[in-house]
PAKOLSE-249641 format. One record per residue (C-alpha): x, y, z; residue number from 1; residue in one letter. Coordinates in steps of 0.2 Angstrom, whole numbers, plus 5000, padded with zeros to 4 digits. Layout:
N
((X; Y; Z); NUM; a),
...
//
This chain:
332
((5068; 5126; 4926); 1; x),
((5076; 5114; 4914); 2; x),
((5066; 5114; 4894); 3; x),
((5054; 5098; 4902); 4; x),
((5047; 5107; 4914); 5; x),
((5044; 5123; 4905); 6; x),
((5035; 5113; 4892); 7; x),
((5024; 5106; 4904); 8; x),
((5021; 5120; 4915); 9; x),
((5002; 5122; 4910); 10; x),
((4998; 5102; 4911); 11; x),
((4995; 5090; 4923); 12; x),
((4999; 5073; 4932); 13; x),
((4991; 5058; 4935); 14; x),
((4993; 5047; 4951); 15; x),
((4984; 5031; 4947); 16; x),
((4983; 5017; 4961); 17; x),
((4975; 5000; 4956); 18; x),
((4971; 4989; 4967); 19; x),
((4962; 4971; 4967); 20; x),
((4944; 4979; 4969); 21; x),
((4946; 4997; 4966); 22; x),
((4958; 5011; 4955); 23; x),
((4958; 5028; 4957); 24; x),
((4966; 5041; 4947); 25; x),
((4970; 5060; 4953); 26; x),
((4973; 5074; 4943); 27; x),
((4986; 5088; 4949); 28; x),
((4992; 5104; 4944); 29; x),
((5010; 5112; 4945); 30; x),
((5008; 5117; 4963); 31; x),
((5004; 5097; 4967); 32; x),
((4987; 5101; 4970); 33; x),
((4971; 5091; 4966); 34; x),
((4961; 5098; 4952); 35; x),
((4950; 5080; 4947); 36; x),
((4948; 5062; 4951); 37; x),
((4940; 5047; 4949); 38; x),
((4938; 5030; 4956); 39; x),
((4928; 5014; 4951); 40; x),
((4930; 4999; 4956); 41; x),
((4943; 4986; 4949); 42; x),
((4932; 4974; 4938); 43; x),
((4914; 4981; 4929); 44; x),
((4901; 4967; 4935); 45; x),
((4900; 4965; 4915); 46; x),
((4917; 4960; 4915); 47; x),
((4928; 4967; 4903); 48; x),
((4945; 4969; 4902); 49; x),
((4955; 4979; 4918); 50; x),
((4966; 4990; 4905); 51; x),
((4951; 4997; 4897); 52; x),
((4944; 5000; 4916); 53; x),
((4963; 5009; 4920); 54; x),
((4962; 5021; 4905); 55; x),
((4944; 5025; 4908); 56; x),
((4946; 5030; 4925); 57; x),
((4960; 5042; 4919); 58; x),
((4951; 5050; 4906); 59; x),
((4937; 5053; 4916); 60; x),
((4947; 5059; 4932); 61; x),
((4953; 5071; 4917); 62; x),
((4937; 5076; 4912); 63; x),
((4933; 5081; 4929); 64; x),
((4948; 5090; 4931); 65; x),
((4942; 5101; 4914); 66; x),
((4951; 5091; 4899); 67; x),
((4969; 5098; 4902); 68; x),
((4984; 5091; 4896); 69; x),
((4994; 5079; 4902); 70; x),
((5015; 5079; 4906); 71; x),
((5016; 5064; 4913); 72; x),
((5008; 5048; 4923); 73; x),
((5012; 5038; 4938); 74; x),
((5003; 5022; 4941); 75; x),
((5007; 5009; 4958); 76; x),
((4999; 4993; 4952); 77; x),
((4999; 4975; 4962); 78; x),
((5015; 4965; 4957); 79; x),
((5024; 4957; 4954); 80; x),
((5031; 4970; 4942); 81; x),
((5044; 4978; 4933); 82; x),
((5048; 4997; 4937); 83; x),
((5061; 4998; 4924); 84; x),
((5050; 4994; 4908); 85; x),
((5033; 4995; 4917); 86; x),
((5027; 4976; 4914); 87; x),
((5014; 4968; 4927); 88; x),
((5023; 4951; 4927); 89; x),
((5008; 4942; 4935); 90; x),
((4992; 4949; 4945); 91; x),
((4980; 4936; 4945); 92; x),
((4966; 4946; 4951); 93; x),
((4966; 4958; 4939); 94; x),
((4971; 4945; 4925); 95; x),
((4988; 4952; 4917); 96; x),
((5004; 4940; 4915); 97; x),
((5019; 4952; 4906); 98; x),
((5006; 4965; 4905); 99; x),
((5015; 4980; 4898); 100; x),
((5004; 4990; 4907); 101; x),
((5016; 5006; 4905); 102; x),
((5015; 5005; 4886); 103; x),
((4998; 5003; 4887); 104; x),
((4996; 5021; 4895); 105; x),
((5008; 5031; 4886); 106; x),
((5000; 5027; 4869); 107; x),
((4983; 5030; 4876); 108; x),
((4989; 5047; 4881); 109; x),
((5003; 5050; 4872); 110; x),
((5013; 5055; 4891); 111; x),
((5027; 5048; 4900); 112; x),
((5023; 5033; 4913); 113; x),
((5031; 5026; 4928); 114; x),
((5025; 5009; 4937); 115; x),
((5030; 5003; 4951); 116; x),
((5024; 4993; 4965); 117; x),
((5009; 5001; 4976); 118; x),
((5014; 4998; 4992); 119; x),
((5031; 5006; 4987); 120; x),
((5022; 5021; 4979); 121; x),
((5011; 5022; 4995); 122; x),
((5027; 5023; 5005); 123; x),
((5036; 5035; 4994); 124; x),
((5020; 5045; 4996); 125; x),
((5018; 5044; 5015); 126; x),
((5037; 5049; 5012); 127; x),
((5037; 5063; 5001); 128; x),
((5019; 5071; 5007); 129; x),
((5020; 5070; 5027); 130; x),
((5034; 5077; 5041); 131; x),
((5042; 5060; 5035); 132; x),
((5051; 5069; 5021); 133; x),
((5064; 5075; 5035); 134; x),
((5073; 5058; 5033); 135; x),
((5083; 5048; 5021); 136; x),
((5079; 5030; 5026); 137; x),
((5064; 5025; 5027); 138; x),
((5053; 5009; 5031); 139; x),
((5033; 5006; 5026); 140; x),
((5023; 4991; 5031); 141; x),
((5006; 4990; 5027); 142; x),
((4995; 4976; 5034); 143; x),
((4978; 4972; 5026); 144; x),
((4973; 4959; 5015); 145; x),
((4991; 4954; 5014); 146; x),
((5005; 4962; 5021); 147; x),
((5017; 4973; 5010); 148; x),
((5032; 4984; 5011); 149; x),
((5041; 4998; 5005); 150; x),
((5058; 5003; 5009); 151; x),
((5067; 5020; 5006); 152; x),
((5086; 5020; 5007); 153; x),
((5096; 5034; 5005); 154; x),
((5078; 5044; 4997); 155; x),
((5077; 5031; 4983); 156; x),
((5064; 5017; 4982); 157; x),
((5074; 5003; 4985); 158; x),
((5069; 4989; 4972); 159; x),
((5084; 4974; 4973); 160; x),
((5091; 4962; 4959); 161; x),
((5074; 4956; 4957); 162; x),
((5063; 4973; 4956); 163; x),
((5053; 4965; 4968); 164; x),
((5061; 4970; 4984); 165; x),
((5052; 4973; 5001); 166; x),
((5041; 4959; 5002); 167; x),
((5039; 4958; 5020); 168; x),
((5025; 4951; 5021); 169; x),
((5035; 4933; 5019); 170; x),
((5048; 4934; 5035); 171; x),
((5046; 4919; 5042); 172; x),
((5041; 4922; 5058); 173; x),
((5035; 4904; 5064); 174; x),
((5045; 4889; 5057); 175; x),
((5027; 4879; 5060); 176; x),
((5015; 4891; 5057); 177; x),
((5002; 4889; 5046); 178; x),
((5004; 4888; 5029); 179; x),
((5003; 4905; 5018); 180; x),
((4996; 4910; 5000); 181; x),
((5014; 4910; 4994); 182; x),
((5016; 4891; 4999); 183; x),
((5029; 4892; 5014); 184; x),
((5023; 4891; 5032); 185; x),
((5024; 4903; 5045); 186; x),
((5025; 4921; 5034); 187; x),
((5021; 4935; 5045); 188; x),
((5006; 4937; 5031); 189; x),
((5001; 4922; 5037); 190; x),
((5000; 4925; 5055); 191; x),
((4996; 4943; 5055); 192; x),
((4987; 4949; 5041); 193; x),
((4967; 4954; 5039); 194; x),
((4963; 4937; 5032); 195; x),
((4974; 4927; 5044); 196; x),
((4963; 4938; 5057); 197; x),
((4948; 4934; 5050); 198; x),
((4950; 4914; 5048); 199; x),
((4955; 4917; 5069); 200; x),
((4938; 4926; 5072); 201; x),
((4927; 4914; 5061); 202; x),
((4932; 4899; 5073); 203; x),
((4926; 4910; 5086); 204; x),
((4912; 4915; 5079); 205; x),
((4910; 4897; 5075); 206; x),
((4909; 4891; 5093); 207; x),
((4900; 4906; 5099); 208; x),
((4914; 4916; 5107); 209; x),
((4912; 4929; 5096); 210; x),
((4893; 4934; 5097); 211; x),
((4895; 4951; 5088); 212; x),
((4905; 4943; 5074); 213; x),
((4893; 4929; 5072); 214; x),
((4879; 4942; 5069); 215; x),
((4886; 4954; 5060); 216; x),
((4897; 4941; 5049); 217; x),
((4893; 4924; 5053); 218; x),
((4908; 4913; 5048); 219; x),
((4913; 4923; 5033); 220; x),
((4929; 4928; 5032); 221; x),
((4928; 4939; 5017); 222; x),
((4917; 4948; 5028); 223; x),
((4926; 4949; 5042); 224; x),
((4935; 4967; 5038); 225; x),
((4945; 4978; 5048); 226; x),
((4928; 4990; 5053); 227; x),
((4919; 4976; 5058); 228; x),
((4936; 4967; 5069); 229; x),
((4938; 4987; 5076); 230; x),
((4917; 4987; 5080); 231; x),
((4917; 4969; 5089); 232; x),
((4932; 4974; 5100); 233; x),
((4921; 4989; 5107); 234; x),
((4908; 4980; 5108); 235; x),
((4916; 4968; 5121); 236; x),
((4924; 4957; 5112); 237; x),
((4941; 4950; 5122); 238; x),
((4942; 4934; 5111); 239; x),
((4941; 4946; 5097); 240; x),
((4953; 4958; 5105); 241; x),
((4966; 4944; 5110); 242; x),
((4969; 4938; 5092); 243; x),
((4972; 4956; 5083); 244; x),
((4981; 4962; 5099); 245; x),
((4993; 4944; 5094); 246; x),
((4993; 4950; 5077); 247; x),
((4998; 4966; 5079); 248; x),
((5015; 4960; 5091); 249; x),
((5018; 4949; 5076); 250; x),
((5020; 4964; 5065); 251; x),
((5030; 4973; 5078); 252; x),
((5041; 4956; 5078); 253; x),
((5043; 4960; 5059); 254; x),
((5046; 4978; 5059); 255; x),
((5060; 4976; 5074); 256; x),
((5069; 4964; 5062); 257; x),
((5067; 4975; 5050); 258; x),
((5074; 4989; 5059); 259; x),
((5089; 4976; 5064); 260; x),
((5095; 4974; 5045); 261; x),
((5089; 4989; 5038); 262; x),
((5092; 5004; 5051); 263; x),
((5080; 5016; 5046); 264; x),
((5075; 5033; 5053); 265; x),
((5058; 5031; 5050); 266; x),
((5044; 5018; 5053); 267; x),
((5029; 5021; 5044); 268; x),
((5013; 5009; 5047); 269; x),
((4996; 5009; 5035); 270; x),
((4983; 4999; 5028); 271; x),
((4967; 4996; 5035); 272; x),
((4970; 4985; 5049); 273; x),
((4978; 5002; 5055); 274; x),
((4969; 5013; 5049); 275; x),
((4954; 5006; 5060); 276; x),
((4964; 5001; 5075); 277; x),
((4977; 5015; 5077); 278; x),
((4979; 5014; 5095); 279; x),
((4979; 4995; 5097); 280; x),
((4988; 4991; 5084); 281; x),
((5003; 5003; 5085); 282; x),
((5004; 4997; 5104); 283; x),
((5007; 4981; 5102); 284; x),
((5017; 4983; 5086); 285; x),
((5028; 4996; 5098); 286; x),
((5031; 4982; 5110); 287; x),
((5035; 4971; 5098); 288; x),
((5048; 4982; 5092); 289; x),
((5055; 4985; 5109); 290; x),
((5056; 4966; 5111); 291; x),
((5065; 4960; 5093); 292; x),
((5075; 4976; 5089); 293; x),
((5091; 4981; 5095); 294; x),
((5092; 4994; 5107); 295; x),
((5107; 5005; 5099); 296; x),
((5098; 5000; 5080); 297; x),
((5080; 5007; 5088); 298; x),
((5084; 5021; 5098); 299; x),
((5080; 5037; 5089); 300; x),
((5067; 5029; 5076); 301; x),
((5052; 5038; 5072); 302; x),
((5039; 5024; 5070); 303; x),
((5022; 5032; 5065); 304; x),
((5004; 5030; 5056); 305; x),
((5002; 5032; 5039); 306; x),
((4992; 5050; 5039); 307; x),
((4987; 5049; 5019); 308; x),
((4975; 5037; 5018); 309; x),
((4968; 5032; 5002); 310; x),
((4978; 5046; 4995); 311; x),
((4995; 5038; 5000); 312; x),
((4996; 5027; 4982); 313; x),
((4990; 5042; 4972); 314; x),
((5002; 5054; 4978); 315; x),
((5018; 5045; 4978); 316; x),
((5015; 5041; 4959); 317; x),
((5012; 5059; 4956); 318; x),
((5026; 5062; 4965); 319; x),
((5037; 5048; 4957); 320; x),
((5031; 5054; 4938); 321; x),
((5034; 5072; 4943); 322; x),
((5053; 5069; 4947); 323; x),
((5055; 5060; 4932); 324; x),
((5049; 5070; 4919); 325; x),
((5055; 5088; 4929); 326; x),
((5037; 5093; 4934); 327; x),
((5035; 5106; 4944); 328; x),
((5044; 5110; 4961); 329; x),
((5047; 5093; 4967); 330; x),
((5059; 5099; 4981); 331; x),
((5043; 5102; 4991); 332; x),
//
């Protein structure tokens, strides 16, 4: 055990995951187990600034965890961002432009801090916690609000010139598809994310072809989330059931091109949209895959469900700040 470690063999780690409605910290001890945690929601209805909310959350998830000290912290935070001096360049929902979140956390806790992306962490979780850890090469894509990505080659984060790499959510899948959040036309985020979903089902609610949608949701498509989409389709709903079964191929479109260029082992597939339709949604991404990737490039990948949930995020950054800093056994 090298001189880090030792020194702190009787602290903890935090994984943080902060998100554009809600963070949560988790508190864990040398054997990687949770001892505390904490979760609130992204913004107080007060307002308030989303930094104070971050170190709050942490202290309280340490509080509940018995007031230990701490040896290090790892954070995955929306980005843009950059993992090498821990600076949130620009997240809009949470308000920070060259945010230097991971300064901002080592001086309230006087402990080491990594940042990095939270779709990466959550990958790098699902990677280091799960069966996954088997492989070397490894791919995430997690559809939900948007559509994000994490890519592990050769057991490292990959992260590109920019530090921003594994945005695939913004493939272009359809030269003259409709427009997307980033301003081009025909992203797979466009097509096949939650929200691209929902603006599908509100015209069908719209002109009545979606009856339990209309109920439950009318024609608002902030409420149009994956529980409801998962509800309406076993309620009946075929319309319903056509447009995320569409989505869902899209995504496999994605993830076989992916495959092409990248040639991982491992395919692993989260966020809500799965997490609600498992069954569905990895079918059709599955024949998706069989259609766009090629044979010799496919054969042999493992392509799987996320298994960590709302844990993935928390436990990759543990995981990440863990290895940085020495902590504990991190071959595990």
């Amino acid at each position: 055990m090298n001189a880090t470690a030792e020194a702190g063999k009787d602290r903890v780690i935090v994984g943080v995951d902060i998100g554009g409605t809600k963070m949560m910290a988790t508190v864990f001890n040398d054997a990687f187990e949770k001892v505390g945690s904490c979760r609130k929601k992204s913004r107080a209805k007060n307002g308030g600034k989303s930094e104070n909310r971050v170190v709050k959350v942490i202290k309280e998830a340490l509080e509940s965890a018995g007031s230990p000290a701490v040896a290090g912290i790892g954070v995955g935070s929306p980005g843009p961002l950059d993992p090498d001096t821990g600076v949130i360049i620009d997240t809009p929902n949470l308000g920070w432009k060259d945010f230097p979140l991971g300064d901002v956390l080592q001086d309230a806790f006087g402990a080491p801090v990594v940042v990095d992306n939270d779709v990466n962490v959550g990958t790098y979780g699902e990677w280091r916690c799960t069966k996954l850890c088997a492989h070397k090469h490894v791919l995430g894509v997690f559809p939900g609000t948007g559509i994000g990505g994490g890519i592990i080659i050769d057991g490292k984060i990959l992260h590109g010139f920019s530090g921003a790499a594994g945005e695939v959510g913004h493939m272009t899948v359809m030269p003259d598809g409709p427009y997307c959040g980033c301003g081009k036309r025909g992203c797979l985020e466009a097509v096949a994310s939650r929200i691209a979903i929902a603006k599908e089902v509100a015209a069908l609610a719209a002109r009545e072809d979606a009856p339990y949608i209309m109920e439950q949701c009318g024609a608002d498509i902030t409420a149009i989330r994956s529980g409801v989409l998962a509800r309406a389709i076993d309620a009946g709903e075929t319309m319903v059931e056509s447009v995320v079964r569409r989505a869902a191929y899209f995504i496999g479109m994605g993830v076989g091109n992916l495959i092409n260029v990248l040639s991982p082992e491992a395919v692993v597939l989260g966020g809500g949209l799965v997490e609600a339709m498992e069954d569905l949604m990895m079918e059709e991404i599955l024949a998706g895959v069989e259609a766009h990737a090629m044979p010799f490039l496919r054969d042999n990948v493992r392509i799987t469900a996320a298994q960590l949930g709302d844990d993935a995020v928390v436990m990759g950054a543990a995981r990440l700040i863990a290895e940085h800093i020495g902590y504990g056994n991190t071959s595990d």
